[in-house]
Every structure is written in C-alpha cells, then in structure tokens.
C-alpha positions as CSV (number, residue, x, y, z in Angstrom):
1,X,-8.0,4.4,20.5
2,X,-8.9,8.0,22.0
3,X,-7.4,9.1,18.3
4,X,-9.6,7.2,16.4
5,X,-12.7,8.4,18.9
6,X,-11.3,12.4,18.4
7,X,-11.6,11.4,14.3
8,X,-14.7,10.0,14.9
9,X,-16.5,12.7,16.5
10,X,-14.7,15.7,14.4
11,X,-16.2,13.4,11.1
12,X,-19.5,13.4,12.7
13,X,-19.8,17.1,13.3
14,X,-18.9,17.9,9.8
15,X,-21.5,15.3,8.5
16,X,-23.6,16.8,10.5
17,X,-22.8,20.6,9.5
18,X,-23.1,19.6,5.7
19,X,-26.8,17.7,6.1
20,X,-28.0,21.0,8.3
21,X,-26.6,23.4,5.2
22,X,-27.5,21.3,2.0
23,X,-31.1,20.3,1.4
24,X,-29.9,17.2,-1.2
25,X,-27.6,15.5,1.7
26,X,-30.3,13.8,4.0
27,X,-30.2,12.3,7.2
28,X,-33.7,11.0,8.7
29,X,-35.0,9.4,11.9
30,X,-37.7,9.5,14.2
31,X,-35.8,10.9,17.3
32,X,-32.7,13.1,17.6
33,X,-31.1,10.3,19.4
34,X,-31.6,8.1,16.5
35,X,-30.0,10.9,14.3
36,X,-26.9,11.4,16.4
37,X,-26.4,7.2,16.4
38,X,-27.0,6.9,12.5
39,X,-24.4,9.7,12.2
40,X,-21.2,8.5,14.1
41,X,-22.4,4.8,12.4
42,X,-21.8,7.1,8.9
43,X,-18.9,9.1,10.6
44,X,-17.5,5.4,11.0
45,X,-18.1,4.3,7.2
46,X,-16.8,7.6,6.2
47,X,-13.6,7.2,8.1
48,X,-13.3,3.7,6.7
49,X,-13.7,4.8,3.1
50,X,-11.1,7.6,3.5
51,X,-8.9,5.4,5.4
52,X,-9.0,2.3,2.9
53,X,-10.3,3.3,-0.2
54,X,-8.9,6.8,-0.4
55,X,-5.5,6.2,-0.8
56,X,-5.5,3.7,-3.7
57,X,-7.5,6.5,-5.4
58,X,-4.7,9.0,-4.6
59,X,-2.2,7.0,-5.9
60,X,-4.3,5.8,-9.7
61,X,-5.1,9.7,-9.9
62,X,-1.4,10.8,-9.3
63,X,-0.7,12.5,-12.6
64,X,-4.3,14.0,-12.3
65,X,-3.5,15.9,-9.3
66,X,0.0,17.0,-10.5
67,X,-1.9,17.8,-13.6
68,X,-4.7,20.0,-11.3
69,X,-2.2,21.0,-8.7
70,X,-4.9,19.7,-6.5
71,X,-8.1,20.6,-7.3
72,X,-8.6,17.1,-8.1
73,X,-8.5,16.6,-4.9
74,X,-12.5,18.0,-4.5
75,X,-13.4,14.9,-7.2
76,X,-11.7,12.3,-4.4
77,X,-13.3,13.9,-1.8
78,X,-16.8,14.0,-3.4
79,X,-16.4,10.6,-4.7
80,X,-15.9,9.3,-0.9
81,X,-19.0,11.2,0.1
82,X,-21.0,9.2,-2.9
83,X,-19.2,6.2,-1.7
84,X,-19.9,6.9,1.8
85,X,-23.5,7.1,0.7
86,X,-23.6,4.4,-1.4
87,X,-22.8,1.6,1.8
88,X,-25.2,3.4,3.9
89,X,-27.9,2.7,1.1
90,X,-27.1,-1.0,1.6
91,X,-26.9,-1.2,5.0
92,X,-30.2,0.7,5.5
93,X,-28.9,3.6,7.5
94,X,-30.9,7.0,6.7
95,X,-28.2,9.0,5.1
96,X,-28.1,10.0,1.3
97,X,-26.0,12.2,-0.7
98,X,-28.5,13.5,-3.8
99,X,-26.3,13.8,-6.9
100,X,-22.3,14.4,-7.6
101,X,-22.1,18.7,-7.2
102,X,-23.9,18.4,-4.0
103,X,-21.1,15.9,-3.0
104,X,-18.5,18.3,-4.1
105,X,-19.4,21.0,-2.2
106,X,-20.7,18.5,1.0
107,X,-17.3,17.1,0.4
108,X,-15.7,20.6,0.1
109,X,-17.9,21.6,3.6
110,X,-16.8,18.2,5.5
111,X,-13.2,18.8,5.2
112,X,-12.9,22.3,6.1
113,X,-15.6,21.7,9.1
114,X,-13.3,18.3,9.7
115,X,-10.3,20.0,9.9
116,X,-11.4,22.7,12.2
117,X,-12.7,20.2,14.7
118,X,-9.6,18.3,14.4
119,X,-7.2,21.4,15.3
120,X,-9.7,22.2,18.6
121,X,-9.9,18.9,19.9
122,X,-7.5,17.0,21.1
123,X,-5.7,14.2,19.5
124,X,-3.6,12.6,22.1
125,X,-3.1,8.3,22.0
C-alpha cells in the first residue's frame, strides 16, 4: 500500500511539473486545494492507465519498438497522457492535455520528473 501511495505522489508531482511548464496541458480550479485533490485523482487515472492499458499496448507495438529501438516508446507514453486526459474529460475533473506533440513532450517531462521522484522517495511495502 505505502508503494502504491510513493507512485501516487511521484505521478502527481510530475503532472504537476508538466501543467506549470506547458501552456496546452491545463489544470483549473478555484482554490489550490482543489488543484492538489484533482491532481492525485488524475495521478490515480494516470497510474491506472499505465498500469492496465499500457502493457497490452507494449506488447501489439512489439516489432515497433524493436523497429525504433525505443523511441516508440514517446508515442505509448504520449498516447497514455491523451488517454489519461480523455477519462478526466468524462468524469469532469479539470485537467486537459491540448493536442498529441504537447503530449509527447508532457509525456516525455512526466517520466523523467516521475522517475526522479521515484529514485528520492522511498519505496518500501
């Protein structure tokens, strides 16, 4: 459980770094309170996406990342971000990813951000 907590703060920092350095990634709300619960509710989704949907696009775009060595691997991750945007729009949380090279590079910010966070804190069950 702490895990899964430790994931879910680290995603919301780097959600939270990409919407303060890209204008087209948007996160609104009246009070920053409201802005720091609508982002770990999208930190959630996002880890959901990544942890469900993620995989099963790994494995259809398998000769696409032998193909790339990798760099297909910016696509995935911008396609979760748009994904990740996508159930917010229907669950009417204020967060919006503006167009698919914004998601690249938001996707390209939240992983190295993500990743950062993750080797600082601790990760401990």
């Amino acid at each position: 459980m702490k895990n899964f907590v430790v994931k879910t703060i680290a995603n919301a920092g780097a959600l939270a770094v990409a919407v303060w350095l890209l204008d087209k990634i948007t996160l609104t709300g009246d009070s920053t309170g409201k802005k720091i619960g609508t982002l770990i509710i999208v930190a959630v989704i996002f880890g959901v996406v990544n942890w469900l949907v993620k995989p099963i696009v790994k494995v259809l775009t398998f000769p696409l990342f032998i193909l790339t060595l990798g760099l297909i691997t910016l696509v995935v991750n911008a396609l979760m971000l748009l994904l990740t945007s996508w159930v917010c729009g229907k669950l009417d949380l204020s967060f919006h990813v503006e167009g698919f090279w914004t998601a690249v590079v938001g996707g390209l910010i939240i992983s190295i951000v993500s990743w950062a966070l993750n080797v600082v804190l601790p990760d401990e069950d």
